[in-house]
N, CA and C atoms as a LAMMPS dump frame, in Angstrom:
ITEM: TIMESTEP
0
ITEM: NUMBER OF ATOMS
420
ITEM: BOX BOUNDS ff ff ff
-5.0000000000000000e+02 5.0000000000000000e+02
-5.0000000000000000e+02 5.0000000000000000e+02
-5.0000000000000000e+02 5.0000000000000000e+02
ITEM: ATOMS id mol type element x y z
1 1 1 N 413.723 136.54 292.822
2 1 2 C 414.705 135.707 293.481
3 1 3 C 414.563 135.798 294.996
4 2 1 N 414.63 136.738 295.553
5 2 2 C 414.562 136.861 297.024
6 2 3 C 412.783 136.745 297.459
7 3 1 N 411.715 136.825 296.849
8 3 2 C 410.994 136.164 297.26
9 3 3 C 410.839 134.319 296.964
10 4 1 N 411.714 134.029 296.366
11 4 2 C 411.543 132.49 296.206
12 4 3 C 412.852 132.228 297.311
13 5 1 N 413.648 132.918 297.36
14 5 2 C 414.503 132.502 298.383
15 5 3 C 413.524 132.412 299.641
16 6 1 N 412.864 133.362 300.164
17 6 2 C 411.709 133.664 301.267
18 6 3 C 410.513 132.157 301.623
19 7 1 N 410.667 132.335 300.531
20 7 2 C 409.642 131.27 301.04
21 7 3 C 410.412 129.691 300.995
22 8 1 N 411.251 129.377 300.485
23 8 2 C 412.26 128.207 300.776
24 8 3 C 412.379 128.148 302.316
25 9 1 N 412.976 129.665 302.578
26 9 2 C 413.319 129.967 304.122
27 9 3 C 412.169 129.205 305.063
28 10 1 N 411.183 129.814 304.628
29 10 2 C 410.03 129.571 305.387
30 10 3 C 409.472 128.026 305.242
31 11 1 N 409.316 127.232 304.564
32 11 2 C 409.895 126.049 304.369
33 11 3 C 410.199 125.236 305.03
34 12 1 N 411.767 125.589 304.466
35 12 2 C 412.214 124.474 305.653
36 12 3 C 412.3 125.026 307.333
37 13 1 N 411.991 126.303 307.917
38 13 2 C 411.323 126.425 309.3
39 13 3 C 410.416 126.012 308.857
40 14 1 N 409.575 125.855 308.602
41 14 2 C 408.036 124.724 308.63
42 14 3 C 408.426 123.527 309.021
43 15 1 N 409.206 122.815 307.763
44 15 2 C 409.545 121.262 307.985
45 15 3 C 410.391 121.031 309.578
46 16 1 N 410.956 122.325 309.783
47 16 2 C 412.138 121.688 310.837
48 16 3 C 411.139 121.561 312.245
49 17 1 N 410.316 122.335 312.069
50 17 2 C 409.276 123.132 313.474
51 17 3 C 408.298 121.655 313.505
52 18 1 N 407.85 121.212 312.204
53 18 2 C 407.302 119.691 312.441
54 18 3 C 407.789 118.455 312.793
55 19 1 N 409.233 118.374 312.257
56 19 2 C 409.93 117.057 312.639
57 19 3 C 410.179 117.507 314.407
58 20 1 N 411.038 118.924 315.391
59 20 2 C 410.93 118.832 316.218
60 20 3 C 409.741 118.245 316.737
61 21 1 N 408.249 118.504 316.559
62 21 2 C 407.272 118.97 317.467
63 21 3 C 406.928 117.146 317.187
64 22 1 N 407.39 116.433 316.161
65 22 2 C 407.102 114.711 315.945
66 22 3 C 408.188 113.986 317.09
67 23 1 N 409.202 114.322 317.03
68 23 2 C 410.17 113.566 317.923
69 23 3 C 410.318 113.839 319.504
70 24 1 N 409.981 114.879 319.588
71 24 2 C 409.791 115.621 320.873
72 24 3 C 408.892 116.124 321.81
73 25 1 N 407.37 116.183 320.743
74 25 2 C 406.076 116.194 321.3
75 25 3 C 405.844 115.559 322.286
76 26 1 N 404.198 114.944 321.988
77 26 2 C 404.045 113.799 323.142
78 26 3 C 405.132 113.177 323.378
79 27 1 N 404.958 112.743 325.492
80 27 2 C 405.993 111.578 325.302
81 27 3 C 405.44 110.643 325.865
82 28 1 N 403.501 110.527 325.644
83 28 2 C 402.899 109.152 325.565
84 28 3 C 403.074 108.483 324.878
85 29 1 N 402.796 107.244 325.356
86 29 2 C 403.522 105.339 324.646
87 29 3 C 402.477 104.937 325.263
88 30 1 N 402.33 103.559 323.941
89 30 2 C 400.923 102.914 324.349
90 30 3 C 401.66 101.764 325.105
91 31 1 N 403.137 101.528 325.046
92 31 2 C 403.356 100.679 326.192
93 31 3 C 403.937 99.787 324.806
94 32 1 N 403.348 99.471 323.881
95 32 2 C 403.543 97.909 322.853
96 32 3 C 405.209 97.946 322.82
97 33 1 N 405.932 99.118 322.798
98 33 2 C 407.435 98.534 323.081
99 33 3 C 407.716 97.211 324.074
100 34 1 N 406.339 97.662 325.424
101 34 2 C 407.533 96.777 326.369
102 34 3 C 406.214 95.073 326.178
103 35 1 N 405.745 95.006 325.415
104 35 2 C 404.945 93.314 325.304
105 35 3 C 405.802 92.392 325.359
106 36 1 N 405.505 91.456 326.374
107 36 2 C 406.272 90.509 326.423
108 36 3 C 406.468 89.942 327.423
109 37 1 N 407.121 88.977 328.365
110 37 2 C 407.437 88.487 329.472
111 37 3 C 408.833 89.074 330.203
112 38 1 N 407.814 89.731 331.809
113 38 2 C 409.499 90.417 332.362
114 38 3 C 409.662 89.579 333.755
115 39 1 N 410.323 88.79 333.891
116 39 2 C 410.241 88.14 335.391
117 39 3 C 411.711 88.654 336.399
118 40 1 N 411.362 88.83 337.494
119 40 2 C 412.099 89.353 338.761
120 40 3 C 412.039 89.166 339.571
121 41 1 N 411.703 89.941 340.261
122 41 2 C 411.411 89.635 341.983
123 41 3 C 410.621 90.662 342.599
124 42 1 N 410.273 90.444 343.806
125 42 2 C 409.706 91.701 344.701
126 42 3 C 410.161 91.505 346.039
127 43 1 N 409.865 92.661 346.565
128 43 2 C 410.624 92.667 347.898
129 43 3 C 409.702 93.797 348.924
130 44 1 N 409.814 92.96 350.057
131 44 2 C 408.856 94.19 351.123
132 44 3 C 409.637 94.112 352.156
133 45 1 N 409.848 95.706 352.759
134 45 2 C 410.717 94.962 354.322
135 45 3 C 409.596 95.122 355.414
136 46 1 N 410.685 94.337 356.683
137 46 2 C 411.97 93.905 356.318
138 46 3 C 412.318 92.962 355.872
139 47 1 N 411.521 91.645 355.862
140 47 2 C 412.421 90.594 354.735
141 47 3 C 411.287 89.681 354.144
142 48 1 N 410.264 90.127 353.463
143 48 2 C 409.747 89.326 353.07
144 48 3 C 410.327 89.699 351.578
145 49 1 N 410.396 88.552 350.538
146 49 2 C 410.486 88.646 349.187
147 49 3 C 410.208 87.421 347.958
148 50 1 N 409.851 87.389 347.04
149 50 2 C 409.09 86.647 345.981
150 50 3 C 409.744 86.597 344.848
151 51 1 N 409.399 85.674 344.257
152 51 2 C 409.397 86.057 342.573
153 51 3 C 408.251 86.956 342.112
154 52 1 N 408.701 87.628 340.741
155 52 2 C 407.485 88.327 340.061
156 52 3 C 407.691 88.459 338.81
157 53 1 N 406.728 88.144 337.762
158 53 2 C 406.844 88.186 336.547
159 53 3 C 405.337 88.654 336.211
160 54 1 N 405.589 89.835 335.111
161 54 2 C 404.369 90.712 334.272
162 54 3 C 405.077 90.218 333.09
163 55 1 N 403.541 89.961 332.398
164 55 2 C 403.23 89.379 331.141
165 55 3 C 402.143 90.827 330.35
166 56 1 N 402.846 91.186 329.259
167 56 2 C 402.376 92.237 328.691
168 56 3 C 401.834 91.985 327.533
169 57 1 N 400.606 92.121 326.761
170 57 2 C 400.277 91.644 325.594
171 57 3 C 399.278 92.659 325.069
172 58 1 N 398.763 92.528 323.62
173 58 2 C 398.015 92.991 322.84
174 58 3 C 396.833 92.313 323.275
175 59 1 N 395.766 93.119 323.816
176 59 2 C 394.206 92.246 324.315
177 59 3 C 393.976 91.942 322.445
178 60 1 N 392.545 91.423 322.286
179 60 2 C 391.982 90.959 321.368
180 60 3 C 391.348 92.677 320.638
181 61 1 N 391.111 93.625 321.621
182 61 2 C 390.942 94.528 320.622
183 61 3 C 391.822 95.539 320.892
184 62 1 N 393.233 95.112 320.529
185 62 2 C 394.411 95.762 320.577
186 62 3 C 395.169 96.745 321.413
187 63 1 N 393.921 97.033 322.614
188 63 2 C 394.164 97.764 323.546
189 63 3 C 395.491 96.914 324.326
190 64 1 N 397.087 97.294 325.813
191 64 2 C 397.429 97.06 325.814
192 64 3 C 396.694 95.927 327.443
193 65 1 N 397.344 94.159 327.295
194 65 2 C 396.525 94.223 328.805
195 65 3 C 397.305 93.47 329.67
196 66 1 N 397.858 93.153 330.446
197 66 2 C 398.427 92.34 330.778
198 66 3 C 397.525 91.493 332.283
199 67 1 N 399.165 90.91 332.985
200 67 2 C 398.726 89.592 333.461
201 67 3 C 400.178 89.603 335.135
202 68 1 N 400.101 89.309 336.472
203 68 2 C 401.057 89.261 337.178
204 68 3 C 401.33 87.805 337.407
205 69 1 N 402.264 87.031 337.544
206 69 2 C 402.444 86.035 338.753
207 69 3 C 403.001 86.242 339.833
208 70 1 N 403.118 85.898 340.827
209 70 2 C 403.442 86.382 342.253
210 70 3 C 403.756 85.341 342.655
211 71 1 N 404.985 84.658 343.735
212 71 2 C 405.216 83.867 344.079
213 71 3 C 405.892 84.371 345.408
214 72 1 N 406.021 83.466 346.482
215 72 2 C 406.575 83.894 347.741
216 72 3 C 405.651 83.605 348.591
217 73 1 N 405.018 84.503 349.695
218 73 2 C 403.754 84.541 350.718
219 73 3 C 403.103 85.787 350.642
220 74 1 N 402.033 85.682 349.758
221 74 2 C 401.163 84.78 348.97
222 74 3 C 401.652 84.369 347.798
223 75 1 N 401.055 83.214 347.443
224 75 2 C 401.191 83.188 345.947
225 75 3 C 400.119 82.964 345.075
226 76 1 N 400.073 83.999 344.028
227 76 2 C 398.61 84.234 343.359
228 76 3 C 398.954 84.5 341.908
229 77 1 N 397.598 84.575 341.438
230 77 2 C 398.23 85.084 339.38
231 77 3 C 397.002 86.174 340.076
232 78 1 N 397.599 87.209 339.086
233 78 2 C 395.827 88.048 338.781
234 78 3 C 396.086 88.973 337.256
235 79 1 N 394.925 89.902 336.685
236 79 2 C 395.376 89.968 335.82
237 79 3 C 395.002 91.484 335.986
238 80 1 N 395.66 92.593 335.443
239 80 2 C 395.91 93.627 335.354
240 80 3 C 394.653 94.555 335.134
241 81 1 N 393.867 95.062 336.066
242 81 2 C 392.422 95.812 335.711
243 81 3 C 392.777 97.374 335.094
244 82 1 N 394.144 97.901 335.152
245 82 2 C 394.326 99.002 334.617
246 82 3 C 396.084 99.369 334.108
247 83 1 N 396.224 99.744 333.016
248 83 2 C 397.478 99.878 332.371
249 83 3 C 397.327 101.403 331.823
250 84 1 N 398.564 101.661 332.312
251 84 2 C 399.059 103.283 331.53
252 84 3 C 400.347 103.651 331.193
253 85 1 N 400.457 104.015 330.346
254 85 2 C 402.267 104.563 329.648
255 85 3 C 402.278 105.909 329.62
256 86 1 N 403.273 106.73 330.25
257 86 2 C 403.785 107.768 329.72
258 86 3 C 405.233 108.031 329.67
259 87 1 N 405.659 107.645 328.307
260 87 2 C 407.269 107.569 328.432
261 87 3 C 407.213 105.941 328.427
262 88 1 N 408.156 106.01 329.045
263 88 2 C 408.591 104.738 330.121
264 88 3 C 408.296 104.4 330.845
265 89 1 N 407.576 105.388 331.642
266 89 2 C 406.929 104.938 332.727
267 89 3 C 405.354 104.081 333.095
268 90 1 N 405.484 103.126 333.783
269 90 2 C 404.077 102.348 333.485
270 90 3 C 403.144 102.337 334.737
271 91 1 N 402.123 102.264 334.74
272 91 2 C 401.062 102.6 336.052
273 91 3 C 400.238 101.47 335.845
274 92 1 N 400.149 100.617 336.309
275 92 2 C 398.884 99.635 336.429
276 92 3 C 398.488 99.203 338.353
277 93 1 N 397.412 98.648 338.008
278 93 2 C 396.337 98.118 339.236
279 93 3 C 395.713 96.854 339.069
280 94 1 N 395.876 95.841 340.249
281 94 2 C 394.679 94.755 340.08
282 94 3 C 394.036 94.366 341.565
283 95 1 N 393.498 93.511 341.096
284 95 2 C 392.866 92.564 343.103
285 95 3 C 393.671 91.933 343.122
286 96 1 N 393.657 92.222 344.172
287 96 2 C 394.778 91.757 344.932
288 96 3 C 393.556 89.985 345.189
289 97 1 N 394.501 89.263 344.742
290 97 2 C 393.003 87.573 345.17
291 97 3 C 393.1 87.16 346.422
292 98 1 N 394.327 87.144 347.313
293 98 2 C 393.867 86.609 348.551
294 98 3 C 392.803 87.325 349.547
295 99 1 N 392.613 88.798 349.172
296 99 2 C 391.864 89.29 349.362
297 99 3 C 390.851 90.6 348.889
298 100 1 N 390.141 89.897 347.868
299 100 2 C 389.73 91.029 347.116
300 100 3 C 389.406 92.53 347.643
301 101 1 N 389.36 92.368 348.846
302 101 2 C 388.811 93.867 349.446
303 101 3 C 390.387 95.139 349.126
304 102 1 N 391.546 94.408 348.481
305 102 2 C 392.848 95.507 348.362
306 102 3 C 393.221 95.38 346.787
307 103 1 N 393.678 95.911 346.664
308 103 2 C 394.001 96.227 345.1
309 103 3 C 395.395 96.559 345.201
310 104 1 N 396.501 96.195 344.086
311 104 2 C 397.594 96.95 344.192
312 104 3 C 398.192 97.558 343.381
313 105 1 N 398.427 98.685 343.675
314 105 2 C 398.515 99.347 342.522
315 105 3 C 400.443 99.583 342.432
316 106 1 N 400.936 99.23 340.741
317 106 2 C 401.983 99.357 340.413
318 106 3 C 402.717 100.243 339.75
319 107 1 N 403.356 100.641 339.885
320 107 2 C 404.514 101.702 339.446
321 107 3 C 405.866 101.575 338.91
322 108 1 N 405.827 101.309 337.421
323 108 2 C 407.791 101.37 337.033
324 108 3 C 407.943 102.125 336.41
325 109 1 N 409.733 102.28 336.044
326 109 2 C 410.108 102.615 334.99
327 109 3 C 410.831 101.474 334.271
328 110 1 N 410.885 101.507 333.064
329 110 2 C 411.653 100.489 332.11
330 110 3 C 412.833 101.339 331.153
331 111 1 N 413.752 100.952 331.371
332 111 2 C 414.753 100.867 330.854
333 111 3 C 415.527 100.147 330.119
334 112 1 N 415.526 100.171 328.618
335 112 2 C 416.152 99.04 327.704
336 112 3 C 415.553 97.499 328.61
337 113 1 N 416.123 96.694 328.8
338 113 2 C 415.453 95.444 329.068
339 113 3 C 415.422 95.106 330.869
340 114 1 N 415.331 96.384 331.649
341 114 2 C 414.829 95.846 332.843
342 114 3 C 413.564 97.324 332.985
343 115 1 N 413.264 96.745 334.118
344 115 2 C 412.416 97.92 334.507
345 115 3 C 412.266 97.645 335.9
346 116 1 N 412.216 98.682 337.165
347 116 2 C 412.389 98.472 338.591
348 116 3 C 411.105 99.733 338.67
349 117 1 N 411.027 99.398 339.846
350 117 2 C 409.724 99.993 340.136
351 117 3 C 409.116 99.447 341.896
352 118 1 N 408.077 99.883 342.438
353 118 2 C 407.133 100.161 343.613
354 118 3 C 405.571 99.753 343.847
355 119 1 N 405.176 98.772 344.815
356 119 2 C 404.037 98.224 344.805
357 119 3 C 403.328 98.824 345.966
358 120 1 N 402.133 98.843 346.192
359 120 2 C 401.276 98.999 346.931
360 120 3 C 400.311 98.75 347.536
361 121 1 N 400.12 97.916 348.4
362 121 2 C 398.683 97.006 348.175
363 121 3 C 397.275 97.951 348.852
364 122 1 N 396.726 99.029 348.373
365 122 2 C 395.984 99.984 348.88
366 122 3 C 394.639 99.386 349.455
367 123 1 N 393.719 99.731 350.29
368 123 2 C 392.298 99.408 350.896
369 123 3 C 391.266 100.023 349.831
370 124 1 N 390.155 98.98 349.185
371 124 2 C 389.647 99.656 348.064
372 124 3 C 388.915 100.482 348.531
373 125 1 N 388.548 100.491 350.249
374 125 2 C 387.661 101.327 350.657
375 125 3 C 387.979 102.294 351.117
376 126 1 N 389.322 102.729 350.723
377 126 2 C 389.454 104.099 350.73
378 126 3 C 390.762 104.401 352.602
379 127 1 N 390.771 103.306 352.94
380 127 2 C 390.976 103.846 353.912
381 127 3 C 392.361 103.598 354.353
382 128 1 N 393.58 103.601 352.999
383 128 2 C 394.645 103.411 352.887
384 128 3 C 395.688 102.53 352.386
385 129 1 N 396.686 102.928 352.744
386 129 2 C 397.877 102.071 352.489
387 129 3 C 397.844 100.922 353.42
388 130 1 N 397.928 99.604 353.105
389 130 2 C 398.107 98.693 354.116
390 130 3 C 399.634 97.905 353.818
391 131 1 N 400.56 98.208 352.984
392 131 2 C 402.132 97.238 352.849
393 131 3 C 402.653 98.083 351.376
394 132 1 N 403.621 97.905 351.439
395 132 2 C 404.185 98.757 350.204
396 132 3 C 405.723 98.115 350.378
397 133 1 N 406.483 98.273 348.794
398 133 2 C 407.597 97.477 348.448
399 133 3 C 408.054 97.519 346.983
400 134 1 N 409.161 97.331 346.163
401 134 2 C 409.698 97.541 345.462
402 134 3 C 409.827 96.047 344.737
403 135 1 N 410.112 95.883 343.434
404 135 2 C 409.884 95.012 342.475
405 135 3 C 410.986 95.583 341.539
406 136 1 N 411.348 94.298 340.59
407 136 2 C 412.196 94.839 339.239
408 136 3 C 412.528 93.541 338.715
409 137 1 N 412.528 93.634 337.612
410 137 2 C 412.419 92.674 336.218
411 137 3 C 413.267 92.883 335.09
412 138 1 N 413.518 91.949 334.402
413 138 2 C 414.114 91.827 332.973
414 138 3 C 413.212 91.435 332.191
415 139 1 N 413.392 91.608 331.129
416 139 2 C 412.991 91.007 329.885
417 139 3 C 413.363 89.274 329.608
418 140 1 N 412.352 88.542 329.274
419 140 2 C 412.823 87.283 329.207
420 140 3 C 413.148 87.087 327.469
């Protein structure tokens, strides 16, 4: 009896030690929660500001890829050369098109159906920050 009790014990600490280490483990996300269309705005000071909408989708080989529109001064589409999730939090980069020599690299968090976040338009050659500014979106 008390060795079948023993190992029950042991058991369910097994099962409980796995469901923690499933719900609580990683807290990488491939992102597919947030697919979809988020449009907002962006803003740089002191007063320049735009519309902005990221378009998030499943590429063709399921990896996650998306897409920006940009409206204001400049206004450009480009499409997302790098995407990353951890959590909630999302990291992507593209060219910048009015002038390919900058790239900008993006930064949010998402929260239920908005997500706010920080832009950057960096020098690909290394030799800095050239404008930086804040962005935030809903879910359409």
């Amino acid at each position: 009896m008390t060795k079948r009790f023993l190992t029950g014990a042991l058991l369910l600490i097994f099962a409980a030690i796995c469901s923690a280490a499933q719900q609580g483990g990683g807290q990488a996300s491939s992102g597919s929660e947030y697919v979809g269309t988020w449009s907002g705005s962006w803003e740089m000071a002191p007063n320049a500001s735009g519309g902005f909408e990221l378009i998030l989708e499943k590429g063709k080989d399921g990896a996650l890829a998306g897409r920006v529109s940009v409206t204001g001064e400049p206004t450009y589409k480009a499409t997302l050369k790098t995407i990353a999730f951890d959590g909630k939090k999302m990291t992507a980069a593209y060219d910048f098109p009015p002038d390919e020599r900058l790239e900008i690299a993006l930064a949010t968090t998402f929260d239920g159906s908005t997500a706010k976040g920080t832009w950057a338009a960096r020098a690909k050659d290394g030799s800095g920050e050239v404008a930086s500014g804040s962005w935030t979106v809903t879910r359409k």
